[in-house]
C-alpha positions as CSV (number, residue, x, y, z in Angstrom):
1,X,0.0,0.0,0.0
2,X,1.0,3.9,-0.7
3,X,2.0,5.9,2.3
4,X,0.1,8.3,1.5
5,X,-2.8,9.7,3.6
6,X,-6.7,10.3,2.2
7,X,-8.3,12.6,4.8
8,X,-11.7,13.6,4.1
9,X,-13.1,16.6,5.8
10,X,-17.1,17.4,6.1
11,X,-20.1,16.9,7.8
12,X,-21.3,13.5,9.4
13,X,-25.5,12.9,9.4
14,X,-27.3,9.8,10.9
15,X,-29.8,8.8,7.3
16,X,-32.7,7.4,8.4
17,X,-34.1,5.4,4.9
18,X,-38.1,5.0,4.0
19,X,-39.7,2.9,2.1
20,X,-43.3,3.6,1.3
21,X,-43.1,6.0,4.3
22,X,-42.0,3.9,6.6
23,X,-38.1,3.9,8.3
24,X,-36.1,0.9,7.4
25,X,-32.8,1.1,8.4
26,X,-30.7,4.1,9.9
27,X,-27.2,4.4,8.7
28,X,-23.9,7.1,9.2
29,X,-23.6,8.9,5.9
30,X,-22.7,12.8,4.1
31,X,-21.0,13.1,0.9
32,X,-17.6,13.0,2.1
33,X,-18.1,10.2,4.4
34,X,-19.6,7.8,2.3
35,X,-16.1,8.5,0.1
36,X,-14.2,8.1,3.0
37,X,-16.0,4.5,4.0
38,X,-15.6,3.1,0.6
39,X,-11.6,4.5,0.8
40,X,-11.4,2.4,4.3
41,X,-12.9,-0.6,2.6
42,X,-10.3,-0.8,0.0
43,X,-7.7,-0.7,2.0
44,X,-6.3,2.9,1.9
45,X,-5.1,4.5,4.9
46,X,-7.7,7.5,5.5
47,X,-8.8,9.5,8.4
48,X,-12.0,11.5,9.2
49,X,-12.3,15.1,9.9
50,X,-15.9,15.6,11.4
51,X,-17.7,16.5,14.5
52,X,-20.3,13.9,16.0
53,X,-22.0,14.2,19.5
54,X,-20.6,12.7,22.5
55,X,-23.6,10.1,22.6
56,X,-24.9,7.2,21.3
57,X,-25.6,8.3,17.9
58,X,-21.6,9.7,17.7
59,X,-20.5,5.9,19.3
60,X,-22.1,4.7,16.2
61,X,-21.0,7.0,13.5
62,X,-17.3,6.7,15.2
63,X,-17.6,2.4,15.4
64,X,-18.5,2.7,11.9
65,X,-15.5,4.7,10.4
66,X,-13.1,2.5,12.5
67,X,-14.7,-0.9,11.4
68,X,-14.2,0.1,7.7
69,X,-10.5,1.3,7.8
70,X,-11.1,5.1,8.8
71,X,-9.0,6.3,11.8
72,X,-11.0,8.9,14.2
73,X,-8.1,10.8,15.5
74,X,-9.6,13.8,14.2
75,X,-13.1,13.4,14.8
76,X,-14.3,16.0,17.3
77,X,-16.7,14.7,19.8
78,X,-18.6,17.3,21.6
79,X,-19.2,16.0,25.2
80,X,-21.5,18.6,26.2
81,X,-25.2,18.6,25.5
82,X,-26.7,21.7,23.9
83,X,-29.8,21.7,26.7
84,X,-27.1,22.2,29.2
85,X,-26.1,25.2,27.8
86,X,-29.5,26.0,27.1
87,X,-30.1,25.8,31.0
88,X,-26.5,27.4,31.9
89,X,-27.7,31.0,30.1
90,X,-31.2,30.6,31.3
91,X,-33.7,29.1,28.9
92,X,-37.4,28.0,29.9
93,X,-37.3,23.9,28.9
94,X,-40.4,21.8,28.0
95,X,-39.6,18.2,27.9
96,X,-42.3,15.6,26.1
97,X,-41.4,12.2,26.8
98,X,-43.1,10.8,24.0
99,X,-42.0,6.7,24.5
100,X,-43.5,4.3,22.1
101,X,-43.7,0.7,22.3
102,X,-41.5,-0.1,19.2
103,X,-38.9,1.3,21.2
104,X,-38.9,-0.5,24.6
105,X,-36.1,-3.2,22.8
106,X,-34.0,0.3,23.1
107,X,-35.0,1.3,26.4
108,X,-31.5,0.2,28.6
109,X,-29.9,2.4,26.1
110,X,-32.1,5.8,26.1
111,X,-32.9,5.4,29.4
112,X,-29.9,7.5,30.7
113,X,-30.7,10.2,27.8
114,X,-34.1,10.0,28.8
115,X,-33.7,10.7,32.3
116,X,-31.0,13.3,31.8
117,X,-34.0,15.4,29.5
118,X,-36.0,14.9,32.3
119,X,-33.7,16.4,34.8
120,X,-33.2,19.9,32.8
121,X,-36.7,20.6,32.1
122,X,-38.4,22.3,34.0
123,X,-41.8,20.8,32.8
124,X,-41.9,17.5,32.0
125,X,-45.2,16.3,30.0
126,X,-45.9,12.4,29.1
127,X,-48.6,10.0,28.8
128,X,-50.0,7.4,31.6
129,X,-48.9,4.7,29.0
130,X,-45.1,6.9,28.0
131,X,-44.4,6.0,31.6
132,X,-46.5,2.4,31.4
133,X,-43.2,1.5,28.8
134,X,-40.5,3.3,30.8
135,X,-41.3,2.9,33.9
136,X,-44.0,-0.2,33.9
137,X,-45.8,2.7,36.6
138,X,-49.5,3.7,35.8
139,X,-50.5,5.3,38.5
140,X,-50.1,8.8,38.5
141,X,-49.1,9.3,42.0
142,X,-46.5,6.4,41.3
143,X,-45.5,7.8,38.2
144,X,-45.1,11.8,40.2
145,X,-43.1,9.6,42.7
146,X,-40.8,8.7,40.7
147,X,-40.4,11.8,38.1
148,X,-40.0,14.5,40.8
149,X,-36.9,13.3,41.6
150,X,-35.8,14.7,38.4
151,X,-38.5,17.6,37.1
152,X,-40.8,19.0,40.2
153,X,-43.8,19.8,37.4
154,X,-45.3,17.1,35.6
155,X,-47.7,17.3,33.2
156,X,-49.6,13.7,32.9
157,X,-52.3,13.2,30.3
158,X,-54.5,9.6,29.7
159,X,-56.5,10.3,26.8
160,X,-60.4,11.3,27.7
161,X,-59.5,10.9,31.4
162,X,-58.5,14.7,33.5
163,X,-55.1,16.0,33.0
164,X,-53.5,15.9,36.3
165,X,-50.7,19.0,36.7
166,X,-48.1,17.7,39.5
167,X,-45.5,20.3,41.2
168,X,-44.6,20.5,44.6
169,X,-47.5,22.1,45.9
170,X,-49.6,19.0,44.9
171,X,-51.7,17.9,42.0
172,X,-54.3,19.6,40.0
173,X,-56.5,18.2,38.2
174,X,-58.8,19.0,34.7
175,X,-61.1,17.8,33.0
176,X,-60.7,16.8,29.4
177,X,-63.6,18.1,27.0
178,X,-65.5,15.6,24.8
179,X,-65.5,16.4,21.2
180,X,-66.2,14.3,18.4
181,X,-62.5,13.1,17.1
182,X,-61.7,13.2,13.1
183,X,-57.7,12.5,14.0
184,X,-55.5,12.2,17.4
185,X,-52.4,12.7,15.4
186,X,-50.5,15.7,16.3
187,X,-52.6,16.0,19.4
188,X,-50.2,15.8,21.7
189,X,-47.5,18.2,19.7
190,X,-50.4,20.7,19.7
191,X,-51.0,20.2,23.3
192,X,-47.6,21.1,23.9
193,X,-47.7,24.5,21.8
194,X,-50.6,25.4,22.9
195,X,-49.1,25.5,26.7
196,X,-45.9,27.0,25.3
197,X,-47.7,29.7,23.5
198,X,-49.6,30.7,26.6
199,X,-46.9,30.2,28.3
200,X,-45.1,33.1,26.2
201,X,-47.9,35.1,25.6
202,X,-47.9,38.4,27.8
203,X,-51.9,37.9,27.3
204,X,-52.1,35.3,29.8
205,X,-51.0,35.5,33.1
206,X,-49.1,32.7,34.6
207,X,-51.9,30.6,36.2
208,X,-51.8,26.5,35.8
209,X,-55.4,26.3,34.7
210,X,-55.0,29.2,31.8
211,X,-52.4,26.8,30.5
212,X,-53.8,23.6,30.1
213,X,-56.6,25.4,28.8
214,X,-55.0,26.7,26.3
215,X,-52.9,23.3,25.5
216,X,-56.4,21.6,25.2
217,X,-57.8,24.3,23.3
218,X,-54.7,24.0,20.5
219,X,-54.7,19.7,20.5
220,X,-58.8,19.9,20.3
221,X,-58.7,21.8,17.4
222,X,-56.4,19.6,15.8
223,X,-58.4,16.6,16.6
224,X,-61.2,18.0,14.9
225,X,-59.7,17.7,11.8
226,X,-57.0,15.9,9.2
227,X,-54.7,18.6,9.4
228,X,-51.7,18.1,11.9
229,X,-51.5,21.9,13.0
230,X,-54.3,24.1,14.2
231,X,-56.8,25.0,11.9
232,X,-57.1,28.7,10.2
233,X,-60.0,29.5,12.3
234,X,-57.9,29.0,15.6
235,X,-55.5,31.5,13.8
236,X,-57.7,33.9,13.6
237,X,-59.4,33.5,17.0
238,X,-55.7,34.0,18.5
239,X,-55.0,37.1,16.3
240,X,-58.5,38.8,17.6
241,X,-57.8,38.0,21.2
């Protein structure tokens, strides 16, 4: 083989591949790198000049290179998280758990990422059955029990049961409104901008129950319909208020 040295220098991306709109296989990729692989493979002696995070997803793209030839001398891992810095200069954080049940085979592993979300927020929203797959816990007292030890303010939905609101000054509880349902998907994302944009909004005071009226306002309206985001009318009523 030549001594000389192929070093590729660009980004680093994590593809995530479809077919018929549904993920198949995630793989380490970019234009250089993909170059840079098929170098390794052949045998030439190449390095990588990227920057991955310092988590699971940068372990990957890192085992990757190394297994096909690539040296990683040069890759820059960046150890800390962005949320941290988020926190450090002062930044309002809204965590959604969001835990399916396809993902429970990946639990051991996103459990500590999980948990370290959980610990910056400072509101934490999930589902009776997010915390059924994490945590095997459906009761929301149980489930509180076992949060507050990383985010005093929970937010715990259960479908058409109340919303409970958990902080250290106890729980809260509201009722959920019956509508007639036309789609559930995106109801929870629009829950979660609705009680951000109230949240934000110099309107509303800061009072629990003005939120999670407002988060049920924004995920009924998008329940209502096929659309994933609130519907122009709900623009409009916002604008006029």
């Amino acid at each position: 083989m030549t001594p000389e040295r192929i070093i590729g220098i660009g980004e680093t991306v994590y593809d995530i591949l479809f077919r018929d709109d549904q993920p198949q296989k995630a793989v380490p990729g970019g234009s250089t790198f993909n170059s840079i692989v098929s170098l390794g493979r052949a045998g030439m002696n190449c390095v990588m000049v990227t920057e991955v995070g310092g988590d699971h997803v940068g372990d990957i793209i890192c085992n990757y290179l190394q297994e096909n030839g690539v040296s990683t001398e040069y890759v820059c891992r960046h150890e800390s998280k962005m949320l941290r810095g988020a926190r450090a200069a002062g930044a309002w954080l809204y965590y959604d758990v969001n835990f399916r049940k396809n993902h429970i085979a990946e639990l051991p592993e996103v459990m500590p990422y999980i948990e370290e979300n959980m610990r910056l927020a400072d509101v934490v929203r999930g589902s009776t059955e997010d915390f059924g797959f994490l945590y095997g816990l459906h009761d929301g007292d149980a489930i509180y029990e076992r949060v507050h030890r990383l985010c005093s303010t929970l937010i715990l939905t259960d479908g058409a049961r109340p919303i409970r609101l958990y902080t250290t000054n106890g729980c809260e509880s509201y009722p959920v409104q019956q509508i007639e349902t036309v789609s559930t998907v995106g109801a929870g994302d629009n829950f979660n901008a609705g009680y951000i944009y109230a949240k934000i909004n110099t309107q509303f005071s800061i009072v629990n129950s003005q939120l999670i009226e407002m988060a049920q306002r924004w995920s009924q309206d998008v329940c209502r319909q096929l659309s994933n985001n609130i519907s122009d009318e709900l623009v409009a009523a916002l604008k006029d208020n």
